[in-house]
Phi, psi and omega in degrees: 000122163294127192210142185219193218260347185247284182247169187261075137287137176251162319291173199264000149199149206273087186276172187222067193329091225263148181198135188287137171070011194226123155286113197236166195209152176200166207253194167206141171238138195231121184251132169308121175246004186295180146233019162247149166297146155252120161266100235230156173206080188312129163229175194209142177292342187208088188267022173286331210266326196238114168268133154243117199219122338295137171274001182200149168173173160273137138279124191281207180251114161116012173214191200216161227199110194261153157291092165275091174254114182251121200248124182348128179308151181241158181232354151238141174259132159005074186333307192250029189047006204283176153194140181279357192277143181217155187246104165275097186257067181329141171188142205207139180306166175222151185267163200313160141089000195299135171257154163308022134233013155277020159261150177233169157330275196324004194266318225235359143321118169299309177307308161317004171095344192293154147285095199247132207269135175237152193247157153225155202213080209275158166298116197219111166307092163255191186282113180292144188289140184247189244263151184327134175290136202291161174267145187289137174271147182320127165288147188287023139249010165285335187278307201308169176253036206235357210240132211289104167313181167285340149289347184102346174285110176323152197280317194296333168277333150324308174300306187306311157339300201280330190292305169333278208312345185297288214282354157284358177255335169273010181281307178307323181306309200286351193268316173319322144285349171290295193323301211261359155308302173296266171350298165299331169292323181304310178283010149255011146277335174277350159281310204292000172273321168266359177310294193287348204254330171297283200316309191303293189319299178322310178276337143340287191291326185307309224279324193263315188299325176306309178320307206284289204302007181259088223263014175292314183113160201290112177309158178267023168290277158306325213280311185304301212274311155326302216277300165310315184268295179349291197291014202268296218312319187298310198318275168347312173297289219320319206264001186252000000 
């Protein structure tokens, strides 16, 4: 911390995370330390390069007042990371009620008889931080199943739990296959039922156009031949 008889500034040099192509910014804080406005005013050695907001402004009294010095993406770096850039900061008492826009030059002129207290403050390039270390995966003995949850309870009364609850589903499972096992058999007997009850109608209907066409009249033959397919038919309905 930099410290003078009016403000406190933190920190006492301006770093910067240096990344190509990037802007970066960093703050200041500036404490009153007075019971008078304090006016204050940031130059720079090299102001193409540095936006500051506020570059000028009041500290009222007994508080404190931050700085954003952002400095312009760069497209080349230093060799030697060094930087050469410095920071001035002025700052001179005021009168009560003075606002930022009542400063002028002249508040901060020497020559004018004022008393003006100046900070200097250098440019310091660092290592921008770089990106979080990833997280470690669990060890096979952490993994094990012998190894102590996070409630305090064995991994092993879970496991034996989860096995019941397995092996309690399989008895509804396997009755399920009996179920639908049973079901497919009925029903292909009961088609291969209605299968053989079309052929018999089918030698039926042939069996009475032979009859009509017969014009002797009906054998005791046929008659025998009927009366056996009649009884098969019955059969069949009875069982489907």
């Amino acid at each position: 911390m930099s410290t003078g008889d009016l403000l406190d500034i933190q920190p006492e040099e301006l770093q910067f995370p240096f990344e190509l192509r990037k802007q970066i910014s960093c703050s200041l804080q500036l404490s009153n330390k007075t019971d008078n406005y304090v006016a204050f005013k940031v130059k720079t050695t090299n102001p193409k390069k540095y936006c500051v907001r506020p570059n000028s402004g009041v500290v009222l009294p007994r508080s404190t007042c931050d700085v954003i010095v952002t400095m312009q993406a760069q497209k080349e770096a230093p060799s030697d990371m060094q930087c050469k850039d410095k920071f001035l900061l002025q700052s001179v008492i005021a009168s009560p009620g003075t606002t930022t826009k009542d400063i002028n030059p002249e508040m901060f002129s020497r020559e004018a008889g004022h008393n003006v207290e100046e900070c200097k403050l250098r440019v310091l390039y660092v290592t921008p931080p770089g990106p979080p270390s990833p997280v470690r995966e669990g060890s096979d003995e952490d993994s094990s199943p012998d190894s102590v949850s996070e409630n305090g309870h064995s991994n092993v009364t879970e496991f034996t739990a989860a096995s019941r609850n397995f092996n309690g589903r399989d008895e509804p499972l396997g009755a399920t296959f009996e179920t639908t096992t049973l079901v497919s058999k009925v029903t292909e007997e009961r088609n291969l039922a209605i299968d053989q009850q079309r052929r018999l109608q089918q030698e039926l209907e042939l069996l009475r156009r032979q009859v009509s066409r017969n014009r002797g009249g009906i054998s005791f033959m046929y008659v025998v031949l009927v009366a056996v397919i009649g009884f098969i038919l019955g059969y069949f309905l009875k069982r489907t």
